[in-house]
N, C-alpha and C positions, 0 to 999 in steps of 0.2 A: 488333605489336598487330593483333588483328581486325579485318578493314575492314569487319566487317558490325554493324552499331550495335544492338545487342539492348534496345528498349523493351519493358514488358510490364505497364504500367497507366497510370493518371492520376498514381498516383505517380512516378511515374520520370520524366514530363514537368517537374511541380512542380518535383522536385528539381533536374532538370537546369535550368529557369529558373532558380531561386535562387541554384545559383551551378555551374554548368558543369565547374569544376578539381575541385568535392567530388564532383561525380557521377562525373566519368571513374576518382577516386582508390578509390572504392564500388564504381563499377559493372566497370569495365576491370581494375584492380591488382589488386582484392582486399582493401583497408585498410576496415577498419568502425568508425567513430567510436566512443570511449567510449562516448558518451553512449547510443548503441546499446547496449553492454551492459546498463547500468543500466539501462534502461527495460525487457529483458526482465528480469531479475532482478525488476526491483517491482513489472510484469504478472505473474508468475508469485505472488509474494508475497499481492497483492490478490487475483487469481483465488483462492488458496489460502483466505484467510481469507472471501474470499464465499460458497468453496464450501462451510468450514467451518459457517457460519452455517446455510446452508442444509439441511445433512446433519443438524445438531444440531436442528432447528426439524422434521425429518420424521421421525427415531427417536429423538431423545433420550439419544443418545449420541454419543462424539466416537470418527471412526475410530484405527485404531493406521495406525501409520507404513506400511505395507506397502500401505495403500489408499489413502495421499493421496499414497506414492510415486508408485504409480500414476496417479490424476488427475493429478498435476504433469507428467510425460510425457507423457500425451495433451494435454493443456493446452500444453507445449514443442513439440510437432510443429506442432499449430494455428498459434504464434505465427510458428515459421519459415517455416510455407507462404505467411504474409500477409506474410514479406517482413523479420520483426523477428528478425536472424541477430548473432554475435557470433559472433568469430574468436581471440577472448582467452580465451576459456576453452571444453572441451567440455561437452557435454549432463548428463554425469554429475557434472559439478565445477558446473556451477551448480546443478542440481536439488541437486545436497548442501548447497549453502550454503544454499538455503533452505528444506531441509529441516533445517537444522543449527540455526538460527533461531527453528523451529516446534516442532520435538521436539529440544530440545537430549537425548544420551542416549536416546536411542531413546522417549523417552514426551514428550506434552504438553508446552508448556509452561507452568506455572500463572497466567502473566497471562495467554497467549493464551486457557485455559481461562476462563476470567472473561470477556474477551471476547464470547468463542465462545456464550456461556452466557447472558448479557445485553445481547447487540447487540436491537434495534429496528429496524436499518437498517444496511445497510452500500452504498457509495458514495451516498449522501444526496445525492441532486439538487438542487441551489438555486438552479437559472439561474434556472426556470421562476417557483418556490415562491420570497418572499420569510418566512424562518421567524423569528420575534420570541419570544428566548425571556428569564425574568428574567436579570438582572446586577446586580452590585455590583461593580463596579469605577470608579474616579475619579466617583462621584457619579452614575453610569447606572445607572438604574435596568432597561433592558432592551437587548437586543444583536439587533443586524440581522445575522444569518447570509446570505453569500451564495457559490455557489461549488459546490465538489462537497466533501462529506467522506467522507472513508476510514468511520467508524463511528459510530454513534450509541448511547448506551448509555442503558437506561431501568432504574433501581436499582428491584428489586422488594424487595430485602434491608436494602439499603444497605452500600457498602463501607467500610474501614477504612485508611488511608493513614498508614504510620510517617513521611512529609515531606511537608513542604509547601512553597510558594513563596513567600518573603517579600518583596518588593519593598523598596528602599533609597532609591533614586532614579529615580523615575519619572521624568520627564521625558528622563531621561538613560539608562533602560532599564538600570540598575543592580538587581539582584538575588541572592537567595544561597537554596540550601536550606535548612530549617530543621527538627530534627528534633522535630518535635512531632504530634500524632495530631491526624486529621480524620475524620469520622464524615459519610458522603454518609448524605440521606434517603431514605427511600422513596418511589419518584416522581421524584426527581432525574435532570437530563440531562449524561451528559459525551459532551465529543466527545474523540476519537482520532485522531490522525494517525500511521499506521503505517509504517513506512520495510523496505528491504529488507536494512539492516545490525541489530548486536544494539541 
């Protein structure tokens, strides 16, 4: 093993206090936790659908796959240089999986389209901001949002939903889908929480 001990930010100190055998297993071997992959996969995922929002919000159309390839790989190099590397899979096998996710078949895909098209907000800050919005659930009449959310959706249309969530046994967090149609309003808020699996 190398006698010379390669620090190279305030991270690397953190981590080595936290626990010393994961840094050496990191830093020295070569081993990169899970959880390290995953977080690049659903920073790549988010960036995607931020940047999505964004592109759509300045021309009004959603690119094709050959352009968000692109972003997603400059977007991959940023990540790796800050340090957020994965050893489980290469560059190409993950940019595809979440590009497999976003355009499944080479085009859109039609809820991210919807998305994309009626975000208000995406990573929704709520440390700062306490946001009070209506509710009807268990007799509440309003809901204290706090946190970050992935999306925020403002129904200028209003959507159409073939299921819905039935609850069974609340208390016991018992529920089932149920196939019955729901009609959002115009004006309506839903939030979304996007992940980096289908």
């Amino acid at each position: 093993m190398n006698e010379i001990l390669a620090v190279s930010y305030t991270g690397d100190l953190l981590a080595h206090r936290r626990c010393p055998r994961a840094w050496a297993y990191s830093k020295q071997a070569g081993f990169h936790p899970y959880e390290q992959a995953q977080a690049l996969e659903g920073r790549l995922i988010h960036h995607a659908m931020e940047w999505l929002v964004d592109r759509y919000r300045q021309t009004g159309g959603v690119p094709d796959l050959n352009v968000m390839r692109a972003q997603l790989e400059y977007r991959f190099k940023v990540l790796w240089a800050r340090g957020l590397k994965t050893a489980f899979a290469s560059k190409q096998e993950t940019i595809g999986r979440v590009l497999d996710n976003i355009y499944p078949s080479g085009a859109i895909h039609p809820t991210v389209r919807v998305a994309i098209e009626g975000a208000s907000h995406t990573e929704y800050e709520l440390r700062a901001v306490r946001k009070i919005v209506p509710g009807d659930f268990q007799g509440k009449e309003k809901l204290l949002l706090t946190g970050i959310l992935d999306l925020v959706l403002h129904q200028r249309d209003g959507f159409e939903f073939g299921r819905i969530w039935k609850w069974i046994d609340v208390p016991q967090l018992i529920g089932e889908t149920s196939s019955e149609t729901i009609h959002a309003n115009e004006g309506d808020l839903e939030v979304w929480d996007y992940k980096g699996t289908k």
